[in-house]
PyMOL Python script that loads the backbone (N, CA, C, O; Angstrom):
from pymol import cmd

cmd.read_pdbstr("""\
ATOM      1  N   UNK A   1      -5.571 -60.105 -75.147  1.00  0.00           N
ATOM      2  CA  UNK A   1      -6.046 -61.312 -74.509  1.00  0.00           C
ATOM      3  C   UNK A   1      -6.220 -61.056 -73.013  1.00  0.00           C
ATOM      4  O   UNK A   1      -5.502 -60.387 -72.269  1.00  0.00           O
ATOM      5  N   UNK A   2      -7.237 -61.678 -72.763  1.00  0.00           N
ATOM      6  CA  UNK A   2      -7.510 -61.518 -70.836  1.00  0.00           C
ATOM      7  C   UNK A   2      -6.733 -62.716 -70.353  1.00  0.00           C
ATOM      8  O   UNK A   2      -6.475 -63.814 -70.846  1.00  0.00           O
ATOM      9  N   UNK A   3      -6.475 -62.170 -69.315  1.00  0.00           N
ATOM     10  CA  UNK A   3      -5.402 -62.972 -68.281  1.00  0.00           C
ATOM     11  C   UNK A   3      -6.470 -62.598 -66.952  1.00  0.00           C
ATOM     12  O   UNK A   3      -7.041 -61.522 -66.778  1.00  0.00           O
ATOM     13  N   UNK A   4      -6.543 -63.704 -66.170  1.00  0.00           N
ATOM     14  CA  UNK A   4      -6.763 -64.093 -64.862  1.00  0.00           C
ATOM     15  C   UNK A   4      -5.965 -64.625 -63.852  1.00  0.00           C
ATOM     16  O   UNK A   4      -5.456 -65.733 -64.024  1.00  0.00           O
ATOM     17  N   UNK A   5      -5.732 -63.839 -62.558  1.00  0.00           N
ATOM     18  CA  UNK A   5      -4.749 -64.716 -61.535  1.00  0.00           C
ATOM     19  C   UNK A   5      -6.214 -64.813 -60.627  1.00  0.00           C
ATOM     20  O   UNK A   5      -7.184 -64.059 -60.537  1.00  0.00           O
ATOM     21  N   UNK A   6      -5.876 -66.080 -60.032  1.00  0.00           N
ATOM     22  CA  UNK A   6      -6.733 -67.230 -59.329  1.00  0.00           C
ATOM     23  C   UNK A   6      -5.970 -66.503 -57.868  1.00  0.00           C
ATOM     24  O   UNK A   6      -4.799 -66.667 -57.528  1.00  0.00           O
ATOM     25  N   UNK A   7      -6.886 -65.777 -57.247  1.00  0.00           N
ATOM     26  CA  UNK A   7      -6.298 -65.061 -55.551  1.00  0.00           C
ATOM     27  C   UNK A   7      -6.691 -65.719 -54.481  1.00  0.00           C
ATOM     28  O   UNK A   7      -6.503 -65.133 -53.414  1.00  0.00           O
ATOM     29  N   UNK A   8      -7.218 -66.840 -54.440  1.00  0.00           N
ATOM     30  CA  UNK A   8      -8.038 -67.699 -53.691  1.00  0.00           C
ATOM     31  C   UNK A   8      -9.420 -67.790 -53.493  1.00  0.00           C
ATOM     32  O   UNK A   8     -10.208 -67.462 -54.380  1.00  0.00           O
ATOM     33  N   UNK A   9      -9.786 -68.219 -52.374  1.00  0.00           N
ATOM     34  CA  UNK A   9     -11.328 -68.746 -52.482  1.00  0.00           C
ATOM     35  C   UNK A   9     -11.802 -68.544 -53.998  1.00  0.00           C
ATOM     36  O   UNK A   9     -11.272 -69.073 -54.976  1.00  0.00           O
ATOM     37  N   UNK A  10     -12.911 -67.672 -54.006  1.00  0.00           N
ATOM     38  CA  UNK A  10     -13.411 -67.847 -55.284  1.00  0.00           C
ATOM     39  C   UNK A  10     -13.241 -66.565 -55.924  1.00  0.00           C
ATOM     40  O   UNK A  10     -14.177 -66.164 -56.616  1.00  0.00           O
ATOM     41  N   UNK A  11     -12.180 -65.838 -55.807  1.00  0.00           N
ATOM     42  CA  UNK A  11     -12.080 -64.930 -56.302  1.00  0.00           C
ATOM     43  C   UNK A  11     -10.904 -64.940 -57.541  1.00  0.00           C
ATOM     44  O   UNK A  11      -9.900 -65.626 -57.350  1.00  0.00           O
ATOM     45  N   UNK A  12     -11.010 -64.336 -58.537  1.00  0.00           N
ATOM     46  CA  UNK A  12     -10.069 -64.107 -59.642  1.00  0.00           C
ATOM     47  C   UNK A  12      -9.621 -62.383 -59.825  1.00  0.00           C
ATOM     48  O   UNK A  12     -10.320 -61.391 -59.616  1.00  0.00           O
ATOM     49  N   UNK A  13      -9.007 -62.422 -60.026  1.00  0.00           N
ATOM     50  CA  UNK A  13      -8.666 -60.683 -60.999  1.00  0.00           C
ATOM     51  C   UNK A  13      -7.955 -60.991 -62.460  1.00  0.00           C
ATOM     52  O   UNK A  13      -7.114 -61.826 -62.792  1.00  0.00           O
ATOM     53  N   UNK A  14      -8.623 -60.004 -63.158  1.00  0.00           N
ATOM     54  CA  UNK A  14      -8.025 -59.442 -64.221  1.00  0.00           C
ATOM     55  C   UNK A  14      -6.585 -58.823 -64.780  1.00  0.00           C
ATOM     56  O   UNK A  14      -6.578 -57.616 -65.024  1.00  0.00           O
ATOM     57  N   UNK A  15      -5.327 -59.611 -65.004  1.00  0.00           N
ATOM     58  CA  UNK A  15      -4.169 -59.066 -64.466  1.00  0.00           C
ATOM     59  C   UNK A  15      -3.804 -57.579 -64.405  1.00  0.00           C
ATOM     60  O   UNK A  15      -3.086 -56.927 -63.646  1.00  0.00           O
ATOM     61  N   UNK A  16      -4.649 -57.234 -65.612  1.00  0.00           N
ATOM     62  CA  UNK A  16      -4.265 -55.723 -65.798  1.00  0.00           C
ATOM     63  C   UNK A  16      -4.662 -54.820 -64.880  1.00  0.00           C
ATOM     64  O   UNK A  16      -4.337 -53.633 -64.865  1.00  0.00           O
ATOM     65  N   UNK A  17      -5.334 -55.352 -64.146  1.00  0.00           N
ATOM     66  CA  UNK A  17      -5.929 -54.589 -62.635  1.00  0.00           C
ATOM     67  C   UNK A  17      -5.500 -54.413 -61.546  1.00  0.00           C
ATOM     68  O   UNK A  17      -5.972 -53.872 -60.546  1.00  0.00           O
ATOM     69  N   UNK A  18      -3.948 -55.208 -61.900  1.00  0.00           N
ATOM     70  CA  UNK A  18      -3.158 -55.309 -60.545  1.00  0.00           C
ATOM     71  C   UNK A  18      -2.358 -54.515 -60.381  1.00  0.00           C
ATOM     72  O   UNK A  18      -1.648 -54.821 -61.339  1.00  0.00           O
ATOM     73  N   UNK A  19      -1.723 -53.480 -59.808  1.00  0.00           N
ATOM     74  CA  UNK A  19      -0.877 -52.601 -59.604  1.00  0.00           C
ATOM     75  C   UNK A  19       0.445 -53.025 -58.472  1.00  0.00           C
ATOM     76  O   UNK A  19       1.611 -52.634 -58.533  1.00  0.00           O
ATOM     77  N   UNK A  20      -0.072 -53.794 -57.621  1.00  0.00           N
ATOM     78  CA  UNK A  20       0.572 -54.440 -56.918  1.00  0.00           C
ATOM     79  C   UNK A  20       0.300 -55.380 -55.798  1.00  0.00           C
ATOM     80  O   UNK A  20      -0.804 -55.458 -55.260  1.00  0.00           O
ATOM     81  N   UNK A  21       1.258 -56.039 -55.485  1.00  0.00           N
ATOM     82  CA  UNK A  21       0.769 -57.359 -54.714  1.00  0.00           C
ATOM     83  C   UNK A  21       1.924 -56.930 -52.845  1.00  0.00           C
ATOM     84  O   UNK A  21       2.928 -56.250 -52.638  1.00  0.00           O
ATOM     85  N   UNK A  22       1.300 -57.516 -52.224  1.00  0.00           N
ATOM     86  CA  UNK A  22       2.277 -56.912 -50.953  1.00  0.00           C
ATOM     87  C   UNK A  22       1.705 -57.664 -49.987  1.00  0.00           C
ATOM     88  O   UNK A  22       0.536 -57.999 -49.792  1.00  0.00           O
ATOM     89  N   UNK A  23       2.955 -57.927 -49.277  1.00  0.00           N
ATOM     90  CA  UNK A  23       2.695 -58.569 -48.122  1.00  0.00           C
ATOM     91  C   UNK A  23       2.735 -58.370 -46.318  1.00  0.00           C
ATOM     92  O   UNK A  23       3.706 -58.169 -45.589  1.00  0.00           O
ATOM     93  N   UNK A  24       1.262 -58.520 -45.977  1.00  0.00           N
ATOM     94  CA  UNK A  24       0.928 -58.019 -44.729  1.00  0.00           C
ATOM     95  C   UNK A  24       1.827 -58.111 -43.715  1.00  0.00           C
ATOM     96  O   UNK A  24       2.013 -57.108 -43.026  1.00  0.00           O
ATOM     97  N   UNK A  25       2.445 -59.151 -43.477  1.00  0.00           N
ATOM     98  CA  UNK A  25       3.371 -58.948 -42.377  1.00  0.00           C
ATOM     99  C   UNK A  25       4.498 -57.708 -42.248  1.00  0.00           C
ATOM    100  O   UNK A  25       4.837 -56.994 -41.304  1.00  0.00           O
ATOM    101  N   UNK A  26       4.936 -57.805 -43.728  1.00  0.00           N
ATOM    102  CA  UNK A  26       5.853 -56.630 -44.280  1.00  0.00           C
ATOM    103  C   UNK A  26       6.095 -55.656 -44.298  1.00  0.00           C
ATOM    104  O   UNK A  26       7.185 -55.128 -44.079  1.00  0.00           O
ATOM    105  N   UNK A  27       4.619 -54.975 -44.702  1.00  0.00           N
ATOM    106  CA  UNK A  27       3.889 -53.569 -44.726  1.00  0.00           C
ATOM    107  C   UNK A  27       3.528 -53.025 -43.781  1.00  0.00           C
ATOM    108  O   UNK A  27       3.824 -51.864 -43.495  1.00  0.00           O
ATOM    109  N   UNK A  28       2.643 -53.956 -42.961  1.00  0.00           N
ATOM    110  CA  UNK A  28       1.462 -53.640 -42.069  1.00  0.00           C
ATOM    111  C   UNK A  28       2.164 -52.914 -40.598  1.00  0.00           C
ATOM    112  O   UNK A  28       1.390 -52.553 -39.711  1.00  0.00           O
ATOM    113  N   UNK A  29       3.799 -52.721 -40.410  1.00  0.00           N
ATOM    114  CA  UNK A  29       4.081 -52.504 -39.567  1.00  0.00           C
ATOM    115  C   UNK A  29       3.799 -50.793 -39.627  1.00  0.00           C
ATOM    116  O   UNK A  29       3.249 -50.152 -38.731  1.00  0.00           O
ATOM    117  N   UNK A  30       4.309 -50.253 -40.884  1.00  0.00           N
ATOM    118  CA  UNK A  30       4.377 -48.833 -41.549  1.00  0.00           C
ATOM    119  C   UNK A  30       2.753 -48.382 -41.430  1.00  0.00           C
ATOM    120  O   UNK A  30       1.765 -48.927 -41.922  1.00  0.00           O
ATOM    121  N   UNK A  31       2.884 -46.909 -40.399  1.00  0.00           N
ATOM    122  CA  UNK A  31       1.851 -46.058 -40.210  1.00  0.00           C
ATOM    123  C   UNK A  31       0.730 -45.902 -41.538  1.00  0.00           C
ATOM    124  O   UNK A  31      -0.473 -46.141 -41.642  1.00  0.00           O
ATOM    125  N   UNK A  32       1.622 -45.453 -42.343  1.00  0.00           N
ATOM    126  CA  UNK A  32       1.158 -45.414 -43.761  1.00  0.00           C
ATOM    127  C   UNK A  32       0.301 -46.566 -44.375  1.00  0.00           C
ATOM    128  O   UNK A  32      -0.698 -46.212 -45.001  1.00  0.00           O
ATOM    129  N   UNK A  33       0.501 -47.563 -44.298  1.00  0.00           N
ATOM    130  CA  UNK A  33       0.315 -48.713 -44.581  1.00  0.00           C
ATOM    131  C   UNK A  33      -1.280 -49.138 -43.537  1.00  0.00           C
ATOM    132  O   UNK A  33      -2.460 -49.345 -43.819  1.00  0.00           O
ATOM    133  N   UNK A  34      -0.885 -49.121 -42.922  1.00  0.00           N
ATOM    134  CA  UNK A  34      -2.362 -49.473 -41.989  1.00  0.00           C
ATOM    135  C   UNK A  34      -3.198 -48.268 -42.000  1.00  0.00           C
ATOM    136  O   UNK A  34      -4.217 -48.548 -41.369  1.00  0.00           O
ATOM    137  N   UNK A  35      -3.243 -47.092 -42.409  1.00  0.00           N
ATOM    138  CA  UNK A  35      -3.940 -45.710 -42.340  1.00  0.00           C
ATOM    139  C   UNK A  35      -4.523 -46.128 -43.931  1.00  0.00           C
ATOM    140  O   UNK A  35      -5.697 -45.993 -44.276  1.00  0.00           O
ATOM    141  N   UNK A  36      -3.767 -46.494 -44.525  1.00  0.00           N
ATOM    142  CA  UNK A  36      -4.415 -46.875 -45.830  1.00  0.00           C
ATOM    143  C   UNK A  36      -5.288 -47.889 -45.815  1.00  0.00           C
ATOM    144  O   UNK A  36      -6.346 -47.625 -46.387  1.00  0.00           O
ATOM    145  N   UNK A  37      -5.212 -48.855 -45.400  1.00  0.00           N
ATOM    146  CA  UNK A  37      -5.978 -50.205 -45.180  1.00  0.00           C
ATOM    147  C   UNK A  37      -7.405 -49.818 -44.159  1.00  0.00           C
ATOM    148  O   UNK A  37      -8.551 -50.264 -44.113  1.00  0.00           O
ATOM    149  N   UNK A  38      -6.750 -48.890 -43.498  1.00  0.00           N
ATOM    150  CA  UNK A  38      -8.003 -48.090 -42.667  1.00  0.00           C
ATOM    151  C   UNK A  38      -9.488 -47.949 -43.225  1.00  0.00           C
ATOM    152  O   UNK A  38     -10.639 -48.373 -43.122  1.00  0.00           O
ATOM    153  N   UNK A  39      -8.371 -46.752 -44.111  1.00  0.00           N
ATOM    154  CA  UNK A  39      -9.206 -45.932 -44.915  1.00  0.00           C
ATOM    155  C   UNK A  39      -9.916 -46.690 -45.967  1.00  0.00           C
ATOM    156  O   UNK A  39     -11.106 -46.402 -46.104  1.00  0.00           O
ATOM    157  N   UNK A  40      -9.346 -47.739 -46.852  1.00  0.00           N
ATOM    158  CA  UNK A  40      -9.754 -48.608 -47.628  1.00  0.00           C
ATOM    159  C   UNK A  40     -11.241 -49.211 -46.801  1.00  0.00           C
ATOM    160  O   UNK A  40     -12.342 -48.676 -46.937  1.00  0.00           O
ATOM    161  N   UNK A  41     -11.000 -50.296 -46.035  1.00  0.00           N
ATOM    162  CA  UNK A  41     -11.878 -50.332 -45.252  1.00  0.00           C
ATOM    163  C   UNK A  41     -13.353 -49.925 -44.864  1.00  0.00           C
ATOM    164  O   UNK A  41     -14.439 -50.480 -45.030  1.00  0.00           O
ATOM    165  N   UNK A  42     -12.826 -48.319 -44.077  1.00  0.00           N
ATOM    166  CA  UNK A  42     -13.657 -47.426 -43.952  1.00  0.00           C
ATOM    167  C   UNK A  42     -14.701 -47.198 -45.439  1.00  0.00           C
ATOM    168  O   UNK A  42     -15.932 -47.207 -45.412  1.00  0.00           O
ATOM    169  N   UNK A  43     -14.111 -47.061 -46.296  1.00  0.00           N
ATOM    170  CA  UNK A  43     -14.841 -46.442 -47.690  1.00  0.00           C
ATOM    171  C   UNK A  43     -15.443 -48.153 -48.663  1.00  0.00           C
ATOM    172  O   UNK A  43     -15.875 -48.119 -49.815  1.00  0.00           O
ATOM    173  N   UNK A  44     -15.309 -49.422 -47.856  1.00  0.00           N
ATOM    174  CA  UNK A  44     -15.652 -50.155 -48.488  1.00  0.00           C
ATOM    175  C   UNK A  44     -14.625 -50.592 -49.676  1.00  0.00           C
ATOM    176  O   UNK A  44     -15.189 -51.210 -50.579  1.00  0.00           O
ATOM    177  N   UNK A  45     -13.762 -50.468 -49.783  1.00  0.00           N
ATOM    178  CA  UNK A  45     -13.122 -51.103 -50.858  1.00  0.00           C
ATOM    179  C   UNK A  45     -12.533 -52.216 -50.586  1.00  0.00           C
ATOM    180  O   UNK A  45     -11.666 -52.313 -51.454  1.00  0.00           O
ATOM    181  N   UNK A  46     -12.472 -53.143 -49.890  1.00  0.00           N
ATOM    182  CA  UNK A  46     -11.808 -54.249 -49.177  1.00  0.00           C
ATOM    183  C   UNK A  46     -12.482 -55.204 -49.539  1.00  0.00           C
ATOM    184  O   UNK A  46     -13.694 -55.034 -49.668  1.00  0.00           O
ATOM    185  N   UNK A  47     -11.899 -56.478 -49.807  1.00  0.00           N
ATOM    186  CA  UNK A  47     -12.775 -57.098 -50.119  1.00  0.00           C
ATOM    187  C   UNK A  47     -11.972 -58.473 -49.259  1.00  0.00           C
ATOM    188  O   UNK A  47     -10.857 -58.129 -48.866  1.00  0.00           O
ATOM    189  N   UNK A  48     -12.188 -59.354 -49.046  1.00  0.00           N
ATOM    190  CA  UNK A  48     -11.820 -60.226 -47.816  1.00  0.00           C
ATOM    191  C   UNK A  48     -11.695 -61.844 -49.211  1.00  0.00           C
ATOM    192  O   UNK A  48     -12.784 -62.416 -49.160  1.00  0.00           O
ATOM    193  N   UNK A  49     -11.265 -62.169 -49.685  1.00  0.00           N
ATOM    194  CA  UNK A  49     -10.702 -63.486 -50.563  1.00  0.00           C
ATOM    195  C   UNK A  49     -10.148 -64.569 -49.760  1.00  0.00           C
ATOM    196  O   UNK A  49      -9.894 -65.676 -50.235  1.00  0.00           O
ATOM    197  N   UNK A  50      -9.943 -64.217 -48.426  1.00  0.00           N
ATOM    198  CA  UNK A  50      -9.082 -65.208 -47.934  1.00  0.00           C
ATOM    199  C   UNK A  50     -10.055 -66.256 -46.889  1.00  0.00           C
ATOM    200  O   UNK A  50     -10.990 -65.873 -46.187  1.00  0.00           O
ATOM    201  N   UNK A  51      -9.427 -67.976 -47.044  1.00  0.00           N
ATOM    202  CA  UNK A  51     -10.392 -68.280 -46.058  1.00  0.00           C
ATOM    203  C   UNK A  51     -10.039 -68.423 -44.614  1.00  0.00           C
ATOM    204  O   UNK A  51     -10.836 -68.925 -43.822  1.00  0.00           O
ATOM    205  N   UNK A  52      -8.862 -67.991 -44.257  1.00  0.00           N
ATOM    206  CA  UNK A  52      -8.363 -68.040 -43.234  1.00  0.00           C
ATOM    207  C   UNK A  52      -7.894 -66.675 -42.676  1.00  0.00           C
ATOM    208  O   UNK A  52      -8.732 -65.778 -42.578  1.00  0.00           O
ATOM    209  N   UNK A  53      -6.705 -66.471 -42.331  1.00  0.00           N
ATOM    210  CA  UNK A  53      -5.936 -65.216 -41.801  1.00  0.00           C
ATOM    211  C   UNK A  53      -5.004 -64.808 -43.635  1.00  0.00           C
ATOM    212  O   UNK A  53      -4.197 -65.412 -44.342  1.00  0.00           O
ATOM    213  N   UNK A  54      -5.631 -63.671 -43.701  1.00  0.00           N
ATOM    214  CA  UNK A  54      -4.731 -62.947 -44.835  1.00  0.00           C
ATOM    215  C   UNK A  54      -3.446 -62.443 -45.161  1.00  0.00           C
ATOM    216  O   UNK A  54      -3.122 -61.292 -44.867  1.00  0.00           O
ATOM    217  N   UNK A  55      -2.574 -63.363 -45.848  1.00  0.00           N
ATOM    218  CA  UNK A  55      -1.317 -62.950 -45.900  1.00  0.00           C
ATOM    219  C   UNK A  55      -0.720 -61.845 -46.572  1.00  0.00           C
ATOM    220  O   UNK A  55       0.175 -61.017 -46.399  1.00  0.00           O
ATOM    221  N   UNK A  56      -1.686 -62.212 -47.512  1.00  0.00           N
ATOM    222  CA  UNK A  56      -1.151 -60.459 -48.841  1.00  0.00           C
ATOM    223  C   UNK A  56      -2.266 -59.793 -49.264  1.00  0.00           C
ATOM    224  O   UNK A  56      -3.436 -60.173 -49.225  1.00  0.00           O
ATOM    225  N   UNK A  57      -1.854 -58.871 -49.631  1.00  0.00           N
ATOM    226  CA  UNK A  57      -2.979 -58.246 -50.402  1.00  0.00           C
ATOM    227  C   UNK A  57      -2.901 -57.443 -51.523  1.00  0.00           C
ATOM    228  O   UNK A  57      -2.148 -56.489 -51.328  1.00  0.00           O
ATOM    229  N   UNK A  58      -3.474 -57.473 -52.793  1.00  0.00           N
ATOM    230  CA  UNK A  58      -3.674 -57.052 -53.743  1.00  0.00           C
ATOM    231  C   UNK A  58      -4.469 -55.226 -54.261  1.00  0.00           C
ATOM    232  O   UNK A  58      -5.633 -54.834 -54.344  1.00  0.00           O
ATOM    233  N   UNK A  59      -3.349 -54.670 -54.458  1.00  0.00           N
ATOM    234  CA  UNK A  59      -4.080 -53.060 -54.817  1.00  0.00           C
ATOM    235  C   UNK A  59      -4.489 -53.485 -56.437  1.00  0.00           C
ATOM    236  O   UNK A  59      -4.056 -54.353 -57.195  1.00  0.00           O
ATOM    237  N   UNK A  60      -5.521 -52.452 -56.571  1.00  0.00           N
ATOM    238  CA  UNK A  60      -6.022 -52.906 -57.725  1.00  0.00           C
ATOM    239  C   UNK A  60      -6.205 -51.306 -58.459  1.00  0.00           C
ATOM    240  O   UNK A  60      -5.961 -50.290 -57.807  1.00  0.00           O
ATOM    241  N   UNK A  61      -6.627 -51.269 -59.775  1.00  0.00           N
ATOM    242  CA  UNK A  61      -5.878 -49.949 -60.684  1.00  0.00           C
ATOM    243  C   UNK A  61      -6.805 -49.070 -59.904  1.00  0.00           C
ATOM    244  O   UNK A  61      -6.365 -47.937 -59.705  1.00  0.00           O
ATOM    245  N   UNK A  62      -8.000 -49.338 -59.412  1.00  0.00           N
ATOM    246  CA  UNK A  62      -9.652 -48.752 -59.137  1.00  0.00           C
ATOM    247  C   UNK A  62      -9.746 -48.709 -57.589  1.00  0.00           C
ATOM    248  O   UNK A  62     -10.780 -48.825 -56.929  1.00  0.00           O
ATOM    249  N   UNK A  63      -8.116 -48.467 -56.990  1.00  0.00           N
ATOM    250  CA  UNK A  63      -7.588 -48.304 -55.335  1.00  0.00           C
ATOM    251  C   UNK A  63      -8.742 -49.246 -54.458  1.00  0.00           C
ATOM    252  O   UNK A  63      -9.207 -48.785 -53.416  1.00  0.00           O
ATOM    253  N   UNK A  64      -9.162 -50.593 -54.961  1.00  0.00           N
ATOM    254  CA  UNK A  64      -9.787 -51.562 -54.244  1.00  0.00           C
ATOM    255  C   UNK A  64      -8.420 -52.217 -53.698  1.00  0.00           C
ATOM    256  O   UNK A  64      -7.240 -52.026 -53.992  1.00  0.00           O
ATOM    257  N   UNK A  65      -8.990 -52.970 -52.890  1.00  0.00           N
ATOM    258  CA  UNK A  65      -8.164 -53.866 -52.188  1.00  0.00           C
ATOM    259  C   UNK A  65      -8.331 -55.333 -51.650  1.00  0.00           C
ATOM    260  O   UNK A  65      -9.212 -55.639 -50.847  1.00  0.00           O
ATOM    261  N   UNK A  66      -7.570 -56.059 -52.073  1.00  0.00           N
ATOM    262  CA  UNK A  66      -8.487 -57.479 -52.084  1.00  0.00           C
ATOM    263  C   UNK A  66      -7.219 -58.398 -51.122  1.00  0.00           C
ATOM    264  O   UNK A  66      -6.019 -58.544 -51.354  1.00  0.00           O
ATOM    265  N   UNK A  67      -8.040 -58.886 -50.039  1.00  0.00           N
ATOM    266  CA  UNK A  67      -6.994 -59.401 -48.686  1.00  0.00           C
ATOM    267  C   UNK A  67      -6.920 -60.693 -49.469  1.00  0.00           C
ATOM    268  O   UNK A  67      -7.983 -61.127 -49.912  1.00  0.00           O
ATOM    269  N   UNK A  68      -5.781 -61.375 -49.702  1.00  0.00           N
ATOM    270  CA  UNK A  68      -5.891 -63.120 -49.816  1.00  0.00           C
ATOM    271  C   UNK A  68      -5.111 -63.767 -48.829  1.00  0.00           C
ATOM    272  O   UNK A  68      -4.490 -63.258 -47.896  1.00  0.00           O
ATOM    273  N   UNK A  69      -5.233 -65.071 -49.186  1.00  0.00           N
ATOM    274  CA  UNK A  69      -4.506 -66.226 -48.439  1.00  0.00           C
ATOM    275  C   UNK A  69      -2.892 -66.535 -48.666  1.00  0.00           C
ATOM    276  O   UNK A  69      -2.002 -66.633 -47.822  1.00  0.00           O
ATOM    277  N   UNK A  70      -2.814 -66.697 -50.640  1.00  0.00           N
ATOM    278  CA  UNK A  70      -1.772 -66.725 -50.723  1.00  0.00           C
ATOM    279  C   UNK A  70      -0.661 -65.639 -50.712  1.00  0.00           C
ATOM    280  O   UNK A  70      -0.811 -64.454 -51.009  1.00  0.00           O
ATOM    281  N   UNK A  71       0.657 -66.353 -50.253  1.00  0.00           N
ATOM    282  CA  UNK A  71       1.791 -65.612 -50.133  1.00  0.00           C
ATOM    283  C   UNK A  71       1.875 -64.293 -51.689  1.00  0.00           C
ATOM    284  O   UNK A  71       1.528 -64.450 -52.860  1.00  0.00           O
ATOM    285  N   UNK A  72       2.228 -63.588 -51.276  1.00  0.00           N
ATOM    286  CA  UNK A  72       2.915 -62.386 -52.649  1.00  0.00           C
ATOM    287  C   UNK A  72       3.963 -63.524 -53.469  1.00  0.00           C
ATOM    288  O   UNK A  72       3.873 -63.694 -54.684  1.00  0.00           O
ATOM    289  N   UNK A  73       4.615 -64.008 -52.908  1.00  0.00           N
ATOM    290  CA  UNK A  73       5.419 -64.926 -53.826  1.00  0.00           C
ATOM    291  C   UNK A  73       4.424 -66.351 -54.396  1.00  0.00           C
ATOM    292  O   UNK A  73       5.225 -67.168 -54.851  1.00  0.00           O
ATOM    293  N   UNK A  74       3.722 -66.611 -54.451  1.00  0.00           N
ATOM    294  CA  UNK A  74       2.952 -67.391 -54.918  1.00  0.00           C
ATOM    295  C   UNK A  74       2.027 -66.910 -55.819  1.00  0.00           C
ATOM    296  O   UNK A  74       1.742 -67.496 -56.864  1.00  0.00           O
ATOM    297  N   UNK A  75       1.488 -65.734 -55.412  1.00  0.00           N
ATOM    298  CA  UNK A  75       0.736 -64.565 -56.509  1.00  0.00           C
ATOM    299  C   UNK A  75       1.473 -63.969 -57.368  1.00  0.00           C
ATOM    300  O   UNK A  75       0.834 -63.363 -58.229  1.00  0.00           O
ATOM    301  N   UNK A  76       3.054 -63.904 -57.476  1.00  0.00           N
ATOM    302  CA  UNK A  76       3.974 -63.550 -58.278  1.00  0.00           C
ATOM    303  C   UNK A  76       4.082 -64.594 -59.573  1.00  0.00           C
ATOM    304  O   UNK A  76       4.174 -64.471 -60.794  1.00  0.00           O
ATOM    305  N   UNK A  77       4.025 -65.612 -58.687  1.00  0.00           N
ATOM    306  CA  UNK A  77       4.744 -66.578 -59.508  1.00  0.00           C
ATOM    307  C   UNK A  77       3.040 -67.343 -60.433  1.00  0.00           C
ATOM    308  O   UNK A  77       3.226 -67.898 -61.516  1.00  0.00           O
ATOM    309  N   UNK A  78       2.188 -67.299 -60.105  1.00  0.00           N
ATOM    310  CA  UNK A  78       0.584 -67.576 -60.611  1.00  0.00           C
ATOM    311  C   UNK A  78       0.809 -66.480 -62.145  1.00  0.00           C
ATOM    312  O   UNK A  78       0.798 -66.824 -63.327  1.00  0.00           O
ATOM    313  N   UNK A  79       1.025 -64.928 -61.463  1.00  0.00           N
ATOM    314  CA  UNK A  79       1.404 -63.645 -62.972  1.00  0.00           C
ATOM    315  C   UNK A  79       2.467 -64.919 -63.933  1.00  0.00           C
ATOM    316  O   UNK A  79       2.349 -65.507 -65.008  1.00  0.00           O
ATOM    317  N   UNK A  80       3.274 -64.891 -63.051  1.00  0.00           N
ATOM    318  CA  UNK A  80       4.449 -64.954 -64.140  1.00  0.00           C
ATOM    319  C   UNK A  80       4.653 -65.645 -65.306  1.00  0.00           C
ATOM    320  O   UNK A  80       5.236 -65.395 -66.361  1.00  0.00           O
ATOM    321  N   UNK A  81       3.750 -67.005 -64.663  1.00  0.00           N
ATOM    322  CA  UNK A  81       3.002 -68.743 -65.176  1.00  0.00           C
ATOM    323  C   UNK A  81       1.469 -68.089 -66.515  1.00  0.00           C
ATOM    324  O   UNK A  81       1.031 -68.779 -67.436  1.00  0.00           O
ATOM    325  N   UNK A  82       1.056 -66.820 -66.202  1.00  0.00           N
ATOM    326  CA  UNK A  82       0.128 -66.567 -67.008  1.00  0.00           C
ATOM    327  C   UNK A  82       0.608 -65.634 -68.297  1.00  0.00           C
ATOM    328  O   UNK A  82       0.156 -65.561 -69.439  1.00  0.00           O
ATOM    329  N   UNK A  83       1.726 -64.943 -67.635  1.00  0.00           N
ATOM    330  CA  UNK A  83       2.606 -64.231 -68.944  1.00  0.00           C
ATOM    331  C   UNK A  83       3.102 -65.238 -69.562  1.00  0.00           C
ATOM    332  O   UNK A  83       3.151 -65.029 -70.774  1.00  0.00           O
ATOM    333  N   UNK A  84       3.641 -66.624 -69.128  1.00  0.00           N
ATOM    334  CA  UNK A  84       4.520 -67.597 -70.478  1.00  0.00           C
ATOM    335  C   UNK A  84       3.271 -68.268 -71.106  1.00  0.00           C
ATOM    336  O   UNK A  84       3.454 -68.901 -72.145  1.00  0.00           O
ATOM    337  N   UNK A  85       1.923 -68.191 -70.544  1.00  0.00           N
ATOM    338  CA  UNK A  85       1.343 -69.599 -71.380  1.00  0.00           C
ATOM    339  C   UNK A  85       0.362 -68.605 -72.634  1.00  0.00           C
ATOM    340  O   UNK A  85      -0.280 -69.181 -73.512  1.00  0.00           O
TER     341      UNK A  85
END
""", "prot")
cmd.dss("prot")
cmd.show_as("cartoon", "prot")
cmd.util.cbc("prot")
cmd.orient("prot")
């Protein structure tokens, strides 16, 4: 069965596409972390979901990267609500 998490604006993903969810304030301090987002970037894989300032962001199995609005704990809890129903 397909599962969809709702990442804001008008964007959805496919759950199985998610590898992980993380949050910018968190991460973004680590060299690593912004050299990646760089590079993401740079090569086009970024994709911008959010309608404001982006709090988290979503790696995806296909090393895209999708900036959203909502918190990682709100995108946790959207998975978690789609695994019980």
């Amino acid at each position: 069965m397909t599962r969809y998490v709702y990442l804001g604006g008008e964007a959805a993903l496919e759950d199985s596409r998610i590898v992980g969810l993380f949050d910018l304030d968190n991460t973004s301090w680590s060299w690593r972390t912004r050299e990646f987002l760089s590079r993401a970037e740079r090569d086009g894989r970024v994709m911008n979901a959010a309608e404001d300032l982006p709090r988290s962001f979503v790696l995806c199995v296909d090393k895209n990267v999708i900036l959203t609005q909502p918190t990682t704990a709100t995108l946790a809890r959207r998975l978690e609500y789609q695994e019980r129903t």
